[in-house]
C-alpha positions in Angstrom: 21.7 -7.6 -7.1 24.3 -9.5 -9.4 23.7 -9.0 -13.0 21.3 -5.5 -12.7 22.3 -2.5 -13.8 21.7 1.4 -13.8 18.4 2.7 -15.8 20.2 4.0 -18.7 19.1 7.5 -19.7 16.0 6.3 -22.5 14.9 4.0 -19.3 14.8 7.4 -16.9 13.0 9.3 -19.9 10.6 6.6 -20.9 9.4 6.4 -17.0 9.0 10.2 -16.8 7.3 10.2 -19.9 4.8 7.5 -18.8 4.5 9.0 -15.6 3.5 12.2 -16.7 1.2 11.8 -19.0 -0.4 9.1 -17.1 -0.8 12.1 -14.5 -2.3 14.0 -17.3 -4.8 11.4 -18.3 -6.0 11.0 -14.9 -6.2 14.6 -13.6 -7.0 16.7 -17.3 -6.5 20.2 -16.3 -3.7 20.1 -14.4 -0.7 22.6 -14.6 2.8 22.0 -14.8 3.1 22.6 -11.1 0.1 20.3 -10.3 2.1 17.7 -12.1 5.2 17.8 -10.5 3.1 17.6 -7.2 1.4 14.7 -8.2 4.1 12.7 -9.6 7.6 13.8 -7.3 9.4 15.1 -10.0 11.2 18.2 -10.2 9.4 21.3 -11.8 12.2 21.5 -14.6 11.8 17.7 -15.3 8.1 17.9 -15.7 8.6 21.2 -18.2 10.9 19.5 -20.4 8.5 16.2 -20.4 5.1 18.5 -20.9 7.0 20.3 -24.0 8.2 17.2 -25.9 4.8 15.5 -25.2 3.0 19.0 -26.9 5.8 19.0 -29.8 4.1 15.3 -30.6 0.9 16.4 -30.0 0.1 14.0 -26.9 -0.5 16.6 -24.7 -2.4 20.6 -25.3 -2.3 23.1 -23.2 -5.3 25.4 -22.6 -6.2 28.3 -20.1 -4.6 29.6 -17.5 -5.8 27.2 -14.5 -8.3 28.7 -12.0 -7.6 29.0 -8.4 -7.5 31.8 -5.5 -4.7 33.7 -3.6 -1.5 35.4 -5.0 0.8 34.0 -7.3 1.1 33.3 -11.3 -1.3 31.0 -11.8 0.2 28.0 -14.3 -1.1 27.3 -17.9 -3.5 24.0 -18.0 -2.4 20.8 -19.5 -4.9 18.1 -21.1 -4.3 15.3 -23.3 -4.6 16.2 -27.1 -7.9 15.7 -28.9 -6.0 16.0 -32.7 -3.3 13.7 -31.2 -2.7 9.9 -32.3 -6.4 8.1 -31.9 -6.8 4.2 -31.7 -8.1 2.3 -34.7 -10.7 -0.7 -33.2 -11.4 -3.4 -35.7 -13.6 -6.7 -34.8 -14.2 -9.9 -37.2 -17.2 -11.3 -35.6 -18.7 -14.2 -37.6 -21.1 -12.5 -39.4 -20.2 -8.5 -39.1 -17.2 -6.6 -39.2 -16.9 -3.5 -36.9 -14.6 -0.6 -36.8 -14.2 2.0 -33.8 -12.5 5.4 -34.0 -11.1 7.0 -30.0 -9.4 9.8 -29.4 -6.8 9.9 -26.7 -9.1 10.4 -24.1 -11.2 7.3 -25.1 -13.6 9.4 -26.7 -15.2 7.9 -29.8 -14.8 9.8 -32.9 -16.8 7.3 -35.1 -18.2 3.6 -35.3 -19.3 1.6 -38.1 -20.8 -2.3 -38.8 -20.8 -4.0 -41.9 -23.2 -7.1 -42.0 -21.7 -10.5 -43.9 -20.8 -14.2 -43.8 -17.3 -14.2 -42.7 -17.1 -17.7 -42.7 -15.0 -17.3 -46.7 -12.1 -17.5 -47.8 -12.2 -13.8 -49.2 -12.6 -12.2 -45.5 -9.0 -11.2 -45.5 -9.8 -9.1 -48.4 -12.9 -8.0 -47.0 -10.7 -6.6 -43.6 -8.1 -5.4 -45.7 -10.3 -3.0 -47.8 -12.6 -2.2 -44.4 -10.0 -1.7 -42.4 -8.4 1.0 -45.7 -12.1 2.6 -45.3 -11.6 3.1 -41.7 -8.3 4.8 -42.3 -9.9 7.1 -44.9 -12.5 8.0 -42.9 -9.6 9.1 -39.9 -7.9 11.3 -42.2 -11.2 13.0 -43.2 -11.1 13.9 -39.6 -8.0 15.2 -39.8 -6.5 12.8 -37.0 -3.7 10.3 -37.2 -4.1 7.0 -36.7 -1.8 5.5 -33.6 -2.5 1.8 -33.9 -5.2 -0.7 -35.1 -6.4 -3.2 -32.5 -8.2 -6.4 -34.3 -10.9 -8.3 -32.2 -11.3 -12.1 -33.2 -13.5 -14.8 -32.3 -10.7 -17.4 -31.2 -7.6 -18.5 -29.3 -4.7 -15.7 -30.0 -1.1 -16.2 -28.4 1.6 -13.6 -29.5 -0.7 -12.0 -32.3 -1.5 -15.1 -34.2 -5.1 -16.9 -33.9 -4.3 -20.5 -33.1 -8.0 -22.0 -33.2 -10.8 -19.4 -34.2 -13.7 -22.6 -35.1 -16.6 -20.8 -35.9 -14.2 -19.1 -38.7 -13.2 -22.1 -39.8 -9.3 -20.5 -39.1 -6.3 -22.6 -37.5 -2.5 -20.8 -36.9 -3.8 -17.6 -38.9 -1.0 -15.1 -38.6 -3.4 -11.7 -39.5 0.0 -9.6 -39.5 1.1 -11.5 -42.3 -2.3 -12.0 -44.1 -3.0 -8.4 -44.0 0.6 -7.0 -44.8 0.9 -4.7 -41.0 1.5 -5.1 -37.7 -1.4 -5.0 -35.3 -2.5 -5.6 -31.5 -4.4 -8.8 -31.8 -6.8 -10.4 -29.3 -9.5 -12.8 -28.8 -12.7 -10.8 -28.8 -14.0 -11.2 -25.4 -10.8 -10.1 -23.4 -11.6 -6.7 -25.5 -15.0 -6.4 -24.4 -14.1 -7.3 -20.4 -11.4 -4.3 -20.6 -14.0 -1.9 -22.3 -16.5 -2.6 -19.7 -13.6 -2.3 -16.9 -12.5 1.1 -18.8 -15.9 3.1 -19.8 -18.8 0.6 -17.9 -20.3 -0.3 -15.3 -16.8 0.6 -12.8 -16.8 -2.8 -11.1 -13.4 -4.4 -10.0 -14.3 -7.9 -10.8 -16.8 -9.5 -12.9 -17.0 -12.0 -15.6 -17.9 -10.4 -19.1 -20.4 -12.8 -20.9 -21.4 -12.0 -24.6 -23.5 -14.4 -26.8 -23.2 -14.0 -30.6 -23.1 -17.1 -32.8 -20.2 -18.0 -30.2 -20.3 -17.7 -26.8 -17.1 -15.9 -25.2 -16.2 -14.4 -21.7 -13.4 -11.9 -20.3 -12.8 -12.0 -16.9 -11.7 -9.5 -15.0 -10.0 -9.7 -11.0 -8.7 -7.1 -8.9 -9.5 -4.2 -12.3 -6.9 -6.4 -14.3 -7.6 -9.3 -16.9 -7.4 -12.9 -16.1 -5.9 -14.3 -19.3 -4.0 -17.4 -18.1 -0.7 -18.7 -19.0 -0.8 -19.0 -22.4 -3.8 -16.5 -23.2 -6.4 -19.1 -23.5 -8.4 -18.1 -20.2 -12.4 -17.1 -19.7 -13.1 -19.9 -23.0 -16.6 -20.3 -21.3 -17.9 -21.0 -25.3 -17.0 -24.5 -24.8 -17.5 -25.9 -21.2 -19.8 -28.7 -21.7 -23.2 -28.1 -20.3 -24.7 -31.2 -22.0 -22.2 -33.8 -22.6 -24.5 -35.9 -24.8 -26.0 -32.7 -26.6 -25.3 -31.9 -30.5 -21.6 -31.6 -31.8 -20.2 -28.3 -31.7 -17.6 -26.7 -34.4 -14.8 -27.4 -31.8 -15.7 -30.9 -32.3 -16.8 -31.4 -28.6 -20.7 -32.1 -27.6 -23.0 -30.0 -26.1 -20.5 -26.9 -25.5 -22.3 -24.4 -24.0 -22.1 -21.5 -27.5 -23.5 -25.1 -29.3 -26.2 -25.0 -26.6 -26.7 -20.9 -25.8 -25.6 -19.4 -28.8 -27.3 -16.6 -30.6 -27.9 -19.1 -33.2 -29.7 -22.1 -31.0 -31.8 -19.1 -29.4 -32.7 -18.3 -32.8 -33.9 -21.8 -34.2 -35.7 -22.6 -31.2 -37.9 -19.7 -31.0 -38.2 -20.0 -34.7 -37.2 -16.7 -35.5 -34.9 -15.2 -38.3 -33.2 -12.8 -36.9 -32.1 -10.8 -32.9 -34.8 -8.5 -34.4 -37.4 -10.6 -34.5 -36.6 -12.3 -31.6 -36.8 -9.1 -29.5 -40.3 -8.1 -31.3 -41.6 -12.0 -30.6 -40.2 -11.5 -26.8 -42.5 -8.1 -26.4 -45.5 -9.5 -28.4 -45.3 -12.7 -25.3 -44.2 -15.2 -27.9 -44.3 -18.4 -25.9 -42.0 -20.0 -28.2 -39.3 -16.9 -27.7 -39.9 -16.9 -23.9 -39.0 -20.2 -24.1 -36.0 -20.5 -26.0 -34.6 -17.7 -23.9 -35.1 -19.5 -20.8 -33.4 -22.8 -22.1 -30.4 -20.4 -22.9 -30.3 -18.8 -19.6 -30.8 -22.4 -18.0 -26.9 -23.5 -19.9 -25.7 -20.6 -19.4 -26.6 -20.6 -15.4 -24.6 -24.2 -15.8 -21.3 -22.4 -17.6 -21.0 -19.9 -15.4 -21.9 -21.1 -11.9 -18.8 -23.3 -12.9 -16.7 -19.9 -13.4 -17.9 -18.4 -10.2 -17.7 -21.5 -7.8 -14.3 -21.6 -9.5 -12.9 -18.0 -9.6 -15.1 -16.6 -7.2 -16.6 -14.1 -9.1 -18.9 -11.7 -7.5 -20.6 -10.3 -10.8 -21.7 -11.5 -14.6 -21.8 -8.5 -17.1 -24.3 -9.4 -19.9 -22.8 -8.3 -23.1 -23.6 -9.2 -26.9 -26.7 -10.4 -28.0 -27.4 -10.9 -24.6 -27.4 -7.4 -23.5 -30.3 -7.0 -25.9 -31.8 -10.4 -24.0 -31.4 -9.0 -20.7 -34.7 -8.0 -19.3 -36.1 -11.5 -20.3 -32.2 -13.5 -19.9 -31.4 -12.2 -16.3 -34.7 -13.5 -14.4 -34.0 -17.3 -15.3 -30.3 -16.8 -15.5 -30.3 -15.8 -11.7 -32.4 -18.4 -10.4 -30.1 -21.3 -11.9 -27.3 -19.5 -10.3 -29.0 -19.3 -7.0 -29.2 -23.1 -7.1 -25.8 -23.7 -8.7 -23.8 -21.4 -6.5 -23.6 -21.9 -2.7 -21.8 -18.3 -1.7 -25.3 -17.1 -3.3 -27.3 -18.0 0.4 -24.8 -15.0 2.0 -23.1 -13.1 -1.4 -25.7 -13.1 -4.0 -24.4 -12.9 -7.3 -24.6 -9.4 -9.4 -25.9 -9.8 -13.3 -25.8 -6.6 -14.9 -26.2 -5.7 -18.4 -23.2 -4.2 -20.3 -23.3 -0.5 -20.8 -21.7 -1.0 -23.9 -23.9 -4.1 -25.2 -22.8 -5.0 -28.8 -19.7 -2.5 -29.1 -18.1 -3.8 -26.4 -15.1 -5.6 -27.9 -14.7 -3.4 -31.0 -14.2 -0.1 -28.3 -11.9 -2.3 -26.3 -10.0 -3.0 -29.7 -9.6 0.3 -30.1 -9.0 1.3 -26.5 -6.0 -1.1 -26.0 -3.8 1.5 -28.7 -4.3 4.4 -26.5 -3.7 2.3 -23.5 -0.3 1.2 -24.6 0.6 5.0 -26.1 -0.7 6.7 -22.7 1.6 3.3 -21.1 4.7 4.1 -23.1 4.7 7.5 -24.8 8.4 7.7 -25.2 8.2 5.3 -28.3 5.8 7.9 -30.3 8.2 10.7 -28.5 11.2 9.4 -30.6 9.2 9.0 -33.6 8.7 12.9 -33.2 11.0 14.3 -31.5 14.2 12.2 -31.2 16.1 14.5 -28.1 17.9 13.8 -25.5 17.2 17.4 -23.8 14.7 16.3 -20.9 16.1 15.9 -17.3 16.8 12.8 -15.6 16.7 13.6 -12.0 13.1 13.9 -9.7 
């Protein structure tokens, strides 16, 4: 115990803050006395908290709630739709995307711009996208609480170390953009989006094919990032050490050998589009480049599983759209990869976010980290030191 010390009076308020309106979030509708019941605070303690969070319009309160017997029945308590939303941005390779919540994870709007990001000029291009997002907010009328930016690439304390298909090395957005923003590689975005408004499972591997190859994985309902933040880089396991160089500057990685791009060139087709239309016409050549992708990728991720012991693969990307022609070949090479298949067959789903994934998880992690610390927009609106400390 040498060298703690007391919660000061901001620690108490912060954790009562957090508390409640984590209640709030997960029981909408609740009143004030619900809320005490649910989180063991006192009644007074969970008044004063419910006010300041509806003087900085975290929290609304609504009808009287509905329930039998005598008694005043309590006002209901929800979290605000007109409060601070979450600003989602993602630089994919050849798109940018922008997604609009609400505090409830609601989204208010979503928006993809096709281009060639691989320029020198894509930090303008952001810059003025990212403005139009902010526009289009205040024509809602809503504030914006945060921008999370999705990237393609390695990202350890907001800067992207190695993003290769950008062509980017030690690119500090923050500073090339001139604000501060939540910053992560693309893929851990989409894994938390799937694990916040998907398919509800409590461990899986997030797979999504664009012109890289990325993967979020997620154990226990939390993400696996490893120690410095470079964990799930699926992209480039080799598959085919003696294949074609990749833009890492390894061989025969398996986004060189799986990629949207590879797909693309071997079934001769220009663009997803095409490829799907080629697919449901029986193209041969389609049917099989899709099945030489779902052979590397088998490869890459039996690795992952017999590894981390993952009991399920969420299709995401490009490869959510590939799914009814990806999963039947992708299964059988991990039937014959995997040994735990002969008693735990593997689960391949398809993302019920598909191509959105990473851009809603963007946006996502702001509310996340307002409904995990409310007390620092609190002070920003209501700088008191009225609300009760004890439970």
């Amino acid at each position: 115990m040498i060298g703690t010390r007391p919660a000061g009076q901001h620690t108490v308020r912060q954790h009562n803050a957090a508390l409640v309106l984590g209640a709030i979030a997960d029981g909408p509708g609740t009143s004030r006395a619900g809320l005490a019941a649910a989180t063991g605070l006192t009644k007074a303690t969970v008044s004063s908290v419910v006010d300041r969070l509806i003087a900085a319009d975290l929290v609304a309160e609504g009808e009287p709630e509905r329930r039998v017997g005598p008694g005043r029945r309590g006002t209901v308590v929800s979290l605000s739709p007109t409060g601070p939303h979450g600003l989602g941005i993602e630089i994919g390779v050849d798109y940018l995307a922008s997604c609009l919540v609400d505090l409830n994870g609601t989204v208010r709007f979503e928006e993809v711009r096709y281009a060639d990001n691989r320029t020198p000029r894509v930090f303008q291009r952001v810059s003025a996208f990212l403005r139009k997002a902010r526009k289009r907010a205040e024509a809602l009328g809503v504030p914006v609480g945060g921008v999370g930016i999705a990237v393609p690439g390695l990202v350890e304390s907001g800067v992207v170390r190695l993003a290769p298909n950008l062509g980017w090395r030690d690119v500090d957005l923050a500073d090339r953009l001139g604000e501060t923003f939540t910053v992560a590689n693309e893929a851990n975005f989409a894994a938390l989006a799937e694990l916040w408004h998907g398919t509800a499972l409590p461990d899986f591997v997030h797979v999504s094919g664009e012109i890289g190859i990325g993967a979020g994985i997620v154990l226990d309902r939390a993400l696996f990032e490893g120690v410095r933040g470079a964990g799930g880089e699926i992209g480039h396991l080799p598959v085919a050490p003696d294949g074609p160089p990749c833009s890492c500057g390894a061989n025969g990685c398996l986004e060189r050998m799986a990629g949207q791009e590879e797909i693309l060139r071997l079934a001769g087709a220009g663009t997803v589009d095409d490829l799907i239309s080629a697919l449901e016409s029986d193209d041969a050549a389609a049917f099989s480049a899709v099945a030489t992708a779902a052979g590397h990728l088998g490869v890459g991720l039996s690795t992952v599983v017999n590894l981390m012991d993952v009991p399920a693969v969420v299709l995401g990307g490009t490869y959510a759209r590939l799914e009814p022609w990806l999963r039947e070949p992708l299964l059988a090479e991990l039937e014959r990869r995997v040994p735990s298949t002969a008693w735990s067959p593997v689960r391949v789903v398809r993302s019920a976010l598909g191509t959105g994934a990473a851009v809603r998880g963007a946006a996502g992690s702001v509310i996340r980290g307002i409904l995990a610390d409310p007390e620092h927009h609190l002070t920003t609106h209501w700088p008191s030191d009225q609300d009760a400390q004890g439970r």
